[in-house]
PAZAPA-4460 file (N, C-alpha, C; in steps of 0.05 Angstrom, whole numbers, plus 32768, in hexadecimal, padded with zeros to 4 digits):
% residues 253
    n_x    n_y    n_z   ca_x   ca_y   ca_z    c_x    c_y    c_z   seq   type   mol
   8011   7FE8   8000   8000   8000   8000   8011   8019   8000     1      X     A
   8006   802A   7FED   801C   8048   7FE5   8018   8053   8002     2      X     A
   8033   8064   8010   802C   8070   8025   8031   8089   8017     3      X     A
   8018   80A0   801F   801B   80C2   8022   8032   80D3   802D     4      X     A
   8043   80E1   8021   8058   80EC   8030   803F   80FD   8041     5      X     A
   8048   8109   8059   8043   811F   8063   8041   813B   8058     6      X     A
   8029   814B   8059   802F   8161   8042   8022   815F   8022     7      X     A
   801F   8147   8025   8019   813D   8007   7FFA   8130   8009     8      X     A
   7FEB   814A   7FF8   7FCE   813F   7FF3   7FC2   8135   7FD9     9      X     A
   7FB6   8121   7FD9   7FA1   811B   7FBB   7F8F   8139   7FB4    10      X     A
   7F94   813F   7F9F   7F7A   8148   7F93   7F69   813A   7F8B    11      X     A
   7F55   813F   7F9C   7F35   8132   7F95   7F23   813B   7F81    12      X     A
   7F31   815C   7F8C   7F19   8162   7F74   7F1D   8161   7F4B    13      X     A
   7F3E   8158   7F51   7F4F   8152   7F3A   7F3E   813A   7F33    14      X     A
   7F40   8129   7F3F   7F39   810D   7F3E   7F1E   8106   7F35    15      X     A
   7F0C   8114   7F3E   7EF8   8112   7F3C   7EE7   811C   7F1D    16      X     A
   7EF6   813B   7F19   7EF2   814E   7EFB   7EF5   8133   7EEA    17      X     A
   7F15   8120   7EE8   7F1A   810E   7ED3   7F06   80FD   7ED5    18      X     A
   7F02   80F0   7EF1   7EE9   80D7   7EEC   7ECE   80EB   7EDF    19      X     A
   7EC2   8102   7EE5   7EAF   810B   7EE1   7EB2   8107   7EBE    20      X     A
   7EC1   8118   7EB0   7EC9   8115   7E9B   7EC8   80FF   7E8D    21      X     A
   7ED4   80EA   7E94   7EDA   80D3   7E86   7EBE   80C4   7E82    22      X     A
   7EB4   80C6   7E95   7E91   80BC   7E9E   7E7F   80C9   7E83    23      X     A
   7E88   80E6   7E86   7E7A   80F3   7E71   7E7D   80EB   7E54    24      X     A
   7E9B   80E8   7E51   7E9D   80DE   7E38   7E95   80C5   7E2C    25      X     A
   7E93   80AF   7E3A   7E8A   8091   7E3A   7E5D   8098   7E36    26      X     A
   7E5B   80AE   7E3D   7E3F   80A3   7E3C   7E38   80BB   7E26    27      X     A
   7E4D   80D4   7E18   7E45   80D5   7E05   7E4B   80C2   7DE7    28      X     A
   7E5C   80AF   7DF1   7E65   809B   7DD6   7E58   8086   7DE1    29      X     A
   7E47   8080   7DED   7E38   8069   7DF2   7E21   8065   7DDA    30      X     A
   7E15   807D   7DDB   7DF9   8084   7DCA   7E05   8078   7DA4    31      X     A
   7E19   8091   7DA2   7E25   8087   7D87   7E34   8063   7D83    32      X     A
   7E40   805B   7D96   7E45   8040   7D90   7E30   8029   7D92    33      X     A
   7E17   802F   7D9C   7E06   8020   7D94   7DF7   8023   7D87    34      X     A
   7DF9   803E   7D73   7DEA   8035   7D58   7DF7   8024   7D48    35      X     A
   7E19   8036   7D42   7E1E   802C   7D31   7E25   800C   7D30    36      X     A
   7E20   7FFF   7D4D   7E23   7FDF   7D42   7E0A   7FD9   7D3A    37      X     A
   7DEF   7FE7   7D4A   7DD4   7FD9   7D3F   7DD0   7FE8   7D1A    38      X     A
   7DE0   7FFF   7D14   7DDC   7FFE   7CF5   7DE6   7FE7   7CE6    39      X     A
   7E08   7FE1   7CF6   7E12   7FCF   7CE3   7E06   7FBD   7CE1    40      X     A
   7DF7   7FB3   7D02   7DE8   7F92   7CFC   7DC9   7F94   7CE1    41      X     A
   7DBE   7FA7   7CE2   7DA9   7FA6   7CDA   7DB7   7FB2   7CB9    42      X     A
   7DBF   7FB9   7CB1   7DC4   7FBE   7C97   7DD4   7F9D   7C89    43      X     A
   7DE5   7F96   7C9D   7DEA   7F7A   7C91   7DD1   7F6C   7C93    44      X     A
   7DBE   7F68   7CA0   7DAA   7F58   7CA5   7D95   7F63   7C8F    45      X     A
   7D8D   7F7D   7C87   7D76   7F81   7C78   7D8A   7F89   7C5C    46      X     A
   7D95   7F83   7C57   7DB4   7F89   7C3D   7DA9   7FAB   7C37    47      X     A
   7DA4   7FB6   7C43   7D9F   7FD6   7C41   7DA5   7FE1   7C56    48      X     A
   7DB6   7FF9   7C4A   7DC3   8010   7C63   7DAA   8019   7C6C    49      X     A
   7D98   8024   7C5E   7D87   803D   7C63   7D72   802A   7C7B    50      X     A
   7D66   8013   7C6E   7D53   8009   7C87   7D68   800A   7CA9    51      X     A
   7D7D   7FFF   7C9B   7D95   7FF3   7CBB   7D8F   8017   7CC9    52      X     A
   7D96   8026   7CB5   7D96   8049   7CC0   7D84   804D   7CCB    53      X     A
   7D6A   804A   7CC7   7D56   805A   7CD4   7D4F   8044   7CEB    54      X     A
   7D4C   802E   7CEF   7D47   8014   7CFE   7D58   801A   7D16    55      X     A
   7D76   801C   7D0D   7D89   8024   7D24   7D81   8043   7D2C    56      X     A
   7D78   804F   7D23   7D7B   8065   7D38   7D63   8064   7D47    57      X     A
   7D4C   805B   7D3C   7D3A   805C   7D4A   7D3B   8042   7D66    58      X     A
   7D4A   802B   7D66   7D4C   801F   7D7A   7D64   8030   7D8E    59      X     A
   7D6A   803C   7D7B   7D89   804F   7D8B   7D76   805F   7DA4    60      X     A
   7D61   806A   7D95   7D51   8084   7DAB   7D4D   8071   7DBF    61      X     A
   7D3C   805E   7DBC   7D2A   8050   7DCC   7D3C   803E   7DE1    62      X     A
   7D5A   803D   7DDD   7D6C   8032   7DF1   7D7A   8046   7E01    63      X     A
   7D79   805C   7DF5   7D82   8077   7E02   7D74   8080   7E1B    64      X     A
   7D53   8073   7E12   7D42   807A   7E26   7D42   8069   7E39    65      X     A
   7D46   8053   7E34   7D47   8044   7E4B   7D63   8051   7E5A    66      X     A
   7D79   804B   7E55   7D90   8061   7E5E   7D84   8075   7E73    67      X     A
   7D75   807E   7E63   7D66   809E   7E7A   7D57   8095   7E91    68      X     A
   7D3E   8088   7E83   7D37   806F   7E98   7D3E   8069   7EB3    69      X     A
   7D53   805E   7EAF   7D65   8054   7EC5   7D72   8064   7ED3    70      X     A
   7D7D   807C   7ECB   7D8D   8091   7ED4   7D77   809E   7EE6    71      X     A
   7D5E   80A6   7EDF   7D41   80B6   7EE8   7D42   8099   7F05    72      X     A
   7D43   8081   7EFF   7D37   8071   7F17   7D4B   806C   7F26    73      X     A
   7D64   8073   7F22   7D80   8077   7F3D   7D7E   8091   7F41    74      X     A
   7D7C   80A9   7F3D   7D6F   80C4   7F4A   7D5B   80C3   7F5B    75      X     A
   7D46   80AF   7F46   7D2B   80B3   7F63   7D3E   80A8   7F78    76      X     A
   7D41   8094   7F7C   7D44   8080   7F98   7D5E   8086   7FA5    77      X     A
   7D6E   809C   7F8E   7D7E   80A9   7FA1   7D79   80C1   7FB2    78      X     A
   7D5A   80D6   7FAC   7D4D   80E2   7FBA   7D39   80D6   7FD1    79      X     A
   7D3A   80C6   7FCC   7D22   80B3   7FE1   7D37   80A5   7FF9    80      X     A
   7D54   80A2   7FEF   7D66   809D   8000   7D6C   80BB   800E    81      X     A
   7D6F   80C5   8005   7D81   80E0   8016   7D68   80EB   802A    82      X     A
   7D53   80E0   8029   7D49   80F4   803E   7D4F   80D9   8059    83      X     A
   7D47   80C8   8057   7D4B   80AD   806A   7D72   80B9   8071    84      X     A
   7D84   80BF   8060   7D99   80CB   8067   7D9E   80DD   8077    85      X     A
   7D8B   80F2   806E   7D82   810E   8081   7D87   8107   80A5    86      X     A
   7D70   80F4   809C   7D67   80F1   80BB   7D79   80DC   80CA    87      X     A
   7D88   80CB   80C0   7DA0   80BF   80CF   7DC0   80D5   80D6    88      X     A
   7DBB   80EB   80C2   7DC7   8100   80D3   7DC7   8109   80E6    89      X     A
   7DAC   8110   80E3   7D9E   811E   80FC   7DA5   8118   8118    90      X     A
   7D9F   80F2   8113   7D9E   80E5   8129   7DAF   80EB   8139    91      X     A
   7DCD   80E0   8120   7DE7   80E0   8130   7DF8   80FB   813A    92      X     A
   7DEC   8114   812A   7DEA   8124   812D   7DED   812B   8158    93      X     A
   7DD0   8122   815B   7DC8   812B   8174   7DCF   810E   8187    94      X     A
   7DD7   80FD   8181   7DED   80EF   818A   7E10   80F2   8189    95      X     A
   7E12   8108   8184   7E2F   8112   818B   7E41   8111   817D    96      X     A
   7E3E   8107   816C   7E4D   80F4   8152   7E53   8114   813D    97      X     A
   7E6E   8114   812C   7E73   8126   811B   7E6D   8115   80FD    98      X     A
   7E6B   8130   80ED   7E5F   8137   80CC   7E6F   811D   80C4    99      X     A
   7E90   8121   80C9   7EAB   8107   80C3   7EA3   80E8   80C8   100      X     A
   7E9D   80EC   80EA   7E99   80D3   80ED   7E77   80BE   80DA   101      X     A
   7E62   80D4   80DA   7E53   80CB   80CD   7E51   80BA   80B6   102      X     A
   7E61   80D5   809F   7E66   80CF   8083   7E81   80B3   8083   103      X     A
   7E8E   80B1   809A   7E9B   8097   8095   7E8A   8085   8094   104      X     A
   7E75   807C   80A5   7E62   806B   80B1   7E49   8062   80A5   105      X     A
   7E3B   807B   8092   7E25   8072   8090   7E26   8063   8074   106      X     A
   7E33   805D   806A   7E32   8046   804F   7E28   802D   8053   107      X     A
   7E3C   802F   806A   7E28   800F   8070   7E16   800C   807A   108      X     A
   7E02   8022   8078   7DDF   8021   8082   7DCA   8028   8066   109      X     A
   7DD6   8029   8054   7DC8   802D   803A   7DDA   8022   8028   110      X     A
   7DC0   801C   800F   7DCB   8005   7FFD   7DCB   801F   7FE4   111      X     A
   7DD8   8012   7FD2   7DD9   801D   7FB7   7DBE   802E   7FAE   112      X     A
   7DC0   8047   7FA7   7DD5   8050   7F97   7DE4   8063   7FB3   113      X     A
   7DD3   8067   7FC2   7DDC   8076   7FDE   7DFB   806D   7FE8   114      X     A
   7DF9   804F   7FEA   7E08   8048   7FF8   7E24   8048   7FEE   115      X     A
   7E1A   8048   7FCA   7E3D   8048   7FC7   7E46   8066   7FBB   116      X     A
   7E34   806E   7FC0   7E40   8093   7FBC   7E55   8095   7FE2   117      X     A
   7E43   8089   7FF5   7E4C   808E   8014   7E61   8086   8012   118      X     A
   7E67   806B   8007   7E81   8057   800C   7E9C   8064   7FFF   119      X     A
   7E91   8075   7FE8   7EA3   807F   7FDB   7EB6   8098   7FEC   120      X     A
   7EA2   80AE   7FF1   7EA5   80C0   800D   7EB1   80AF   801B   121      X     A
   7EAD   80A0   802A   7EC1   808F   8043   7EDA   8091   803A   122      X     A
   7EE0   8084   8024   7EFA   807C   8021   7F04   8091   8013   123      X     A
   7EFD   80A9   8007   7F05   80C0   8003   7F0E   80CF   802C   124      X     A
   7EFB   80CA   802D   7F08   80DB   804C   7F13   80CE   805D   125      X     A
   7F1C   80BB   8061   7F32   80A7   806D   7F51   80B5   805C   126      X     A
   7F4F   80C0   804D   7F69   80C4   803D   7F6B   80E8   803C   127      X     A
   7F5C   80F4   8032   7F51   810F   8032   7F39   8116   804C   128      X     A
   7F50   8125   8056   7F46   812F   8070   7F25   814D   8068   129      X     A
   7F2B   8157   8055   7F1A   816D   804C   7EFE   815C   804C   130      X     A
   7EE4   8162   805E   7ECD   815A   8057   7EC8   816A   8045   131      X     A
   7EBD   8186   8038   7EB6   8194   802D   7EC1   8194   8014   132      X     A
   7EDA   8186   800D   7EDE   817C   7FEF   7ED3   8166   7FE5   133      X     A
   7ECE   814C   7FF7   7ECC   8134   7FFA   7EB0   8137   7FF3   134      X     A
   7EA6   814A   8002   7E8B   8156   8001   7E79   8156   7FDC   135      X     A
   7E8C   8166   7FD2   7E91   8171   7FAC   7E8F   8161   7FA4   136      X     A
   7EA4   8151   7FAF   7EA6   8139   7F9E   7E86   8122   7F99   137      X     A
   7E7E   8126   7FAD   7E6A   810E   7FB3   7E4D   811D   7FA2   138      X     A
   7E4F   813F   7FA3   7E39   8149   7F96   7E40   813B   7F77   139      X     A
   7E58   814A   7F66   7E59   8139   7F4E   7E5A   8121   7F4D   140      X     A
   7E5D   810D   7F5A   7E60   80F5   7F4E   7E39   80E3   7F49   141      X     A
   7E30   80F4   7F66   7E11   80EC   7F66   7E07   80FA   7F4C   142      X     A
   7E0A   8106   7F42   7DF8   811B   7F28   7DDE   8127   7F36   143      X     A
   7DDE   8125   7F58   7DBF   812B   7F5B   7DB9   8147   7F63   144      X     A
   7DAD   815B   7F69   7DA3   816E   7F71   7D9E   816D   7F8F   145      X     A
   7D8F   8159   7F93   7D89   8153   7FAA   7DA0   8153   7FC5   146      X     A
   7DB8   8142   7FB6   7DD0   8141   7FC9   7DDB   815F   7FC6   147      X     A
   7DE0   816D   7FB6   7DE7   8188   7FB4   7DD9   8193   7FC9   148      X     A
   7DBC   8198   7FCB   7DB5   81A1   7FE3   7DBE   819F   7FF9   149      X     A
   7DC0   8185   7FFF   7DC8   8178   801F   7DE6   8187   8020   150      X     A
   7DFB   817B   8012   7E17   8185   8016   7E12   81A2   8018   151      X     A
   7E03   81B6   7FFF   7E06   81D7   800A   7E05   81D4   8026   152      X     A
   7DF0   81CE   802D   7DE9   81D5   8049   7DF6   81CB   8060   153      X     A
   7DFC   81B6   805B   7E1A   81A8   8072   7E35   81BE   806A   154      X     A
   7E38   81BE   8057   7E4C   81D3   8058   7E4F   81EF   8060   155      X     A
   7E34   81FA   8056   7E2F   8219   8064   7E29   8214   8085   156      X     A
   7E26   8203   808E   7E23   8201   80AA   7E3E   81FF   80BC   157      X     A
   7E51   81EC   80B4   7E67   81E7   80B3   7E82   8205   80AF   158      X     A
   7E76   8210   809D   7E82   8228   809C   7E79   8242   80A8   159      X     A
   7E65   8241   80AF   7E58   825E   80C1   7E54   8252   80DE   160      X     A
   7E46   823D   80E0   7E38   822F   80F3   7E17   8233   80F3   161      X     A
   7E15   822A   8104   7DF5   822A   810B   7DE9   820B   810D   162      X     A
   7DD0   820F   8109   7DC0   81F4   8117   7DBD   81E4   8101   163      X     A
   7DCE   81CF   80F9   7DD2   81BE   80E4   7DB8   81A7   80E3   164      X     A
   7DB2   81A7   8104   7D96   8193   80FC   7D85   819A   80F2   165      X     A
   7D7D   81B8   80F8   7D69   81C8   80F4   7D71   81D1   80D1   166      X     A
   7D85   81D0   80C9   7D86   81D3   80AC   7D7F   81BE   809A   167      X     A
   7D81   81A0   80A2   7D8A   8186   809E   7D69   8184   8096   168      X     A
   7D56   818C   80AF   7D3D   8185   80B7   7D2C   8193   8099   169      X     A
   7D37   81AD   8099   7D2B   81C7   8086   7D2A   81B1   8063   170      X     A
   7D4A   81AA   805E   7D51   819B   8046   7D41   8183   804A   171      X     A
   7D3D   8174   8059   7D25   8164   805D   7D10   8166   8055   172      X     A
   7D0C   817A   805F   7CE8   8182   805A   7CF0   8184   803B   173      X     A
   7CFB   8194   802A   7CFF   8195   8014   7CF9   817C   7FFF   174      X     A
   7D12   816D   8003   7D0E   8157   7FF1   7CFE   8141   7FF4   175      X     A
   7CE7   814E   800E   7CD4   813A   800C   7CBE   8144   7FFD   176      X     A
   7CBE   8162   7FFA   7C9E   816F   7FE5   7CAB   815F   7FC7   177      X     A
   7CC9   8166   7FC6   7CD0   8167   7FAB   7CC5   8141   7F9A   178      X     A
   7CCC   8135   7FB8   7CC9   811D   7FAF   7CAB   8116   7FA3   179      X     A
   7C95   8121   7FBC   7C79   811F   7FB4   7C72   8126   7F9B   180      X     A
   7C82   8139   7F97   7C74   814C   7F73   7C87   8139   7F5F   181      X     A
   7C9F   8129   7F62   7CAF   811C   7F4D   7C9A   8106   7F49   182      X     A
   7C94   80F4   7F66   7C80   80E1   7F5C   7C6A   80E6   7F56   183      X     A
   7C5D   80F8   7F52   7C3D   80FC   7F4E   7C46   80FF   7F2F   184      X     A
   7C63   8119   7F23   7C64   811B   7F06   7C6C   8101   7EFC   185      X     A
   7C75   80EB   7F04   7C82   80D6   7EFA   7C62   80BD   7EF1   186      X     A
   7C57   80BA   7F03   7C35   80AF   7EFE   7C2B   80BB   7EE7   187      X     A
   7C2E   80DF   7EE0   7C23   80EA   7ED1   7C30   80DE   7EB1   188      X     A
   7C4C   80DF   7EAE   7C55   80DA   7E96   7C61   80BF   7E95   189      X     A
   7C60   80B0   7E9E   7C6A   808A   7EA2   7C54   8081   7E83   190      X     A
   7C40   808D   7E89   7C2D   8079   7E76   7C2F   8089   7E60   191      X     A
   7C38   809D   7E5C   7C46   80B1   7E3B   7C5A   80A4   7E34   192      X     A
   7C71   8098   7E43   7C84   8093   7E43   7C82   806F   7E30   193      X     A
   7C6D   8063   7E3B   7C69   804B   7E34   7C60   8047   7E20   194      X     A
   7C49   805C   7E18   7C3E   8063   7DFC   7C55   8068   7DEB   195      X     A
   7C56   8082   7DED   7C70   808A   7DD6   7C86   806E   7DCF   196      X     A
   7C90   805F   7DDE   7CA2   804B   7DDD   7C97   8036   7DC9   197      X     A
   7C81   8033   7DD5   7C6E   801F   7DBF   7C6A   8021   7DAA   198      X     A
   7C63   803E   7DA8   7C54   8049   7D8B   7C78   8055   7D7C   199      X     A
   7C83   8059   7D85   7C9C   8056   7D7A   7CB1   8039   7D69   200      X     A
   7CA3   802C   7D7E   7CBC   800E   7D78   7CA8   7FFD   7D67   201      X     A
   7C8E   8003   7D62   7C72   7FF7   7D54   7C81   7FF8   7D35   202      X     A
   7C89   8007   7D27   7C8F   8007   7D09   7CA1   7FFA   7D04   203      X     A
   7CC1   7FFA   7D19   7CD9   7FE4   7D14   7CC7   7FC2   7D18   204      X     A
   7CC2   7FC3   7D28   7CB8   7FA8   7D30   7CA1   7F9D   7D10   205      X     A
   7C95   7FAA   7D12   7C8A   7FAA   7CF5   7C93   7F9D   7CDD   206      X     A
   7CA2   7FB5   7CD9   7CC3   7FB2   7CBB   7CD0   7F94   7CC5   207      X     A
   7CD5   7F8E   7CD5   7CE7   7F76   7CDD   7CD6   7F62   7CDC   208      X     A
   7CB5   7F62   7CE8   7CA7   7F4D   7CE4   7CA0   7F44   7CC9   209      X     A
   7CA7   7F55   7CB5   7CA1   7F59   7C96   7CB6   7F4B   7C93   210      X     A
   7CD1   7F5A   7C9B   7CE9   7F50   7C84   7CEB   7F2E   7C93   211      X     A
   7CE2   7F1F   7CAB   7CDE   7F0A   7CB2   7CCF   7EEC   7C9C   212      X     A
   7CB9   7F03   7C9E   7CA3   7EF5   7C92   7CB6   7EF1   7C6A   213      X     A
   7CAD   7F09   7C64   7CB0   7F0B   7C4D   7CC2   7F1A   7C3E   214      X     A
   7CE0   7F11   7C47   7CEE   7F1A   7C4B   7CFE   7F26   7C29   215      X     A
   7CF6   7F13   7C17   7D06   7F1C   7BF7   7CE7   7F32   7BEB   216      X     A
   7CD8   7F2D   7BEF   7CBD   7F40   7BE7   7CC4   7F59   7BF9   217      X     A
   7CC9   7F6B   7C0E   7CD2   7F7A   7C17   7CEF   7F7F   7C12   218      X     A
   7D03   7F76   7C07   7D13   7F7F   7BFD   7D1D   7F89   7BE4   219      X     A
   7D05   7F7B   7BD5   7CFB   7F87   7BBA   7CF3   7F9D   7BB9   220      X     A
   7CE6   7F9A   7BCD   7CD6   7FB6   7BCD   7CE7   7FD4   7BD9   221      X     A
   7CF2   7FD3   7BE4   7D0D   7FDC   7BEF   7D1F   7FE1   7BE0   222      X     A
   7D29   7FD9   7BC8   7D3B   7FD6   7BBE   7D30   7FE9   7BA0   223      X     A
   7D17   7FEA   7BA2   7D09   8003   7B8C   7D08   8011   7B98   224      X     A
   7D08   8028   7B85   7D0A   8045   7B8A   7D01   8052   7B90   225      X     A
   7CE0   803E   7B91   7CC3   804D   7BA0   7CD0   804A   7BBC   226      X     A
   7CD6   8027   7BC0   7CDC   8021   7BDC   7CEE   8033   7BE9   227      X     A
   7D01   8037   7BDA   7D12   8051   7BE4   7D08   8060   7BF3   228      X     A
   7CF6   8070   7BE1   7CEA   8088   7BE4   7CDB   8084   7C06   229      X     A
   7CC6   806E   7C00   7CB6   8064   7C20   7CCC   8062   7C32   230      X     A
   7CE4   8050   7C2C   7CF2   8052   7C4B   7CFA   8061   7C56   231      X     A
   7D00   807B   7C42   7D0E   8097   7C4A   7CF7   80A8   7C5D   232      X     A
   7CE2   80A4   7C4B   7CCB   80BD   7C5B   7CC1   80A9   7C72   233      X     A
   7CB7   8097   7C75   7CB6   8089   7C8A   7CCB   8084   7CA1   234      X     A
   7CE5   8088   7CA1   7CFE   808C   7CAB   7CF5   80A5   7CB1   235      X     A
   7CF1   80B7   7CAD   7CF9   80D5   7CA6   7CD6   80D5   7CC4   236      X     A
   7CC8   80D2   7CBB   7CAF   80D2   7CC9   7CAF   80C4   7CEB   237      X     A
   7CC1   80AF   7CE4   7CBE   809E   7CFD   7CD2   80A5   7D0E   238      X     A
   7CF0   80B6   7D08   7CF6   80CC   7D14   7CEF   80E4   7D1B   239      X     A
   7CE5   80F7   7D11   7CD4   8109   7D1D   7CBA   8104   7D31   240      X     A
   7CA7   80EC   7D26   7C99   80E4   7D40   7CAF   80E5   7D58   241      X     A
   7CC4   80CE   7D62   7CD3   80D1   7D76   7CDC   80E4   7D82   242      X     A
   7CE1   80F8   7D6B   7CF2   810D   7D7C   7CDE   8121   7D8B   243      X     A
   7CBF   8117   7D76   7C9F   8131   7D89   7CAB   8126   7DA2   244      X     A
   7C9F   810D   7DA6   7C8C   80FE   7DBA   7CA9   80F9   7DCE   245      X     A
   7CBF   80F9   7DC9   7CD7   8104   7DDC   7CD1   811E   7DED   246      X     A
   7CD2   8138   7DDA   7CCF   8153   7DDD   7CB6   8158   7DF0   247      X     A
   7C9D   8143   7DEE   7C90   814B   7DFF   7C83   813E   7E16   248      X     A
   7C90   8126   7E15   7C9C   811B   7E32   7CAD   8129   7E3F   249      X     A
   7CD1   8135   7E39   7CD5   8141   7E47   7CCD   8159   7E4B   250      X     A
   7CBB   816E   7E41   7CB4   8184   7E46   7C9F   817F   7E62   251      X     A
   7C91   8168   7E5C   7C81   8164   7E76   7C95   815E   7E8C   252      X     A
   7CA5   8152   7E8A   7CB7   8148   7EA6   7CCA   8160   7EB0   253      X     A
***
């Protein structure tokens, strides 16, 4: 194990910019590397670029979404975690216990995604004495809003003073309205979300049940210049549907 000279600190917040970065870069080349293998597969498979083209991007959106999906359902349950967090502050708070000793401790009282944002903090501050960097660090790595709150306010307390439970309590009350109005809008657009997906993936599923069935009669047809013409404006159509019924899903959310 490397020992620390004396005098000699990690930059965290070095550390953290590169992982932030690198993270960033991996999930904007994620989107583009999975078209272009589902174009290559489907252009070898239907012997036409243009169907593989429009086929892949439109499965491209609809995996993107799931992507989002998932990202939207580790936010919720990482807000639904931090307030149950809140209040194990609190606790230890008025059991005598410091901000340090806490954030070493409480990982192992919450599970993922909470728990391994905490675990991470631990072993950041076992090494880096600064809570209030360690702090930064843990706002960017969560992507949440919610933990931004909490750390402002542990930190502005920390630095002025004052009644940290009583602030803790205030951020509480907070991300519990915020939570009520996320799930009441989430009920509201879940079943837009399911529509649009359907009525989106309804025309590939289609084209494929065709080129299945009847697979040299659709490639005939394809391969004329009328067919041309239909795959393009139908391509061309079945993109712009996606990108409405995107636009106004997220405008509601």
């Amino acid at each position: 194990m490397r020992v620390l000279r004396p005098g000699k600190r990690i930059n965290f917040s070095m550390l953290s910019n590169f992982s932030n970065d690198h993270r960033r870069v991996l999930n904007k080349l994620k989107n583009p590397c999975i078209f272009i293998l589902l174009m290559a597969a489907f252009s070898l498979w239907f012997s036409n670029v243009l169907a593989g083209f429009f086929i892949a991007i439109c499965i491209t959106v609809f995996i993107s979404g799931i992507f989002k999906s998932r990202e939207e359902q580790r936010l919720y349950r990482l807000h639904y975690q931090l307030i149950d967090f809140i209040g194990h502050i609190n606790i230890m708070l008025r059991a005598g216990k410091t901000l340090r000793y806490i954030f070493l401790n409480a990982w192992l009282k919450f599970e993922a995604p909470l728990g391994t944002h905490l675990k991470e903090v631990a072993e950041n501050l076992e090494i880096n004495p600064d809570l209030e960097e360690i702090l930064e660090i843990f706002e960017k790595r969560s992507g949440s809003n919610e933990v931004k709150l909490i750390t402002s306010g542990l930190k502005i307390c920390n630095r002025i003073g004052g009644d940290m439970v009583q602030v803790l309590n205030s951020v509480s009350s907070t991300l519990r309205q915020n939570l009520k109005s996320r799930s009441r809008l989430n009920t509201l657009i879940l079943q837009s979300k399911y529509s649009a997906n359907i009525i989106s993936l309804f025309p590939i599923i289609a084209l494929i049940a065709l080129y299945i069935f009847y697979g040299d009669i659709i490639m005939d047809f394809f391969s004329s210049g009328i067919g041309m013409i239909v795959l393009v404006v139908g391509g061309i159509l079945e993109l712009a549907g996606i990108i409405i019924m995107k636009k106004i899903i997220d405008t509601g959310s």
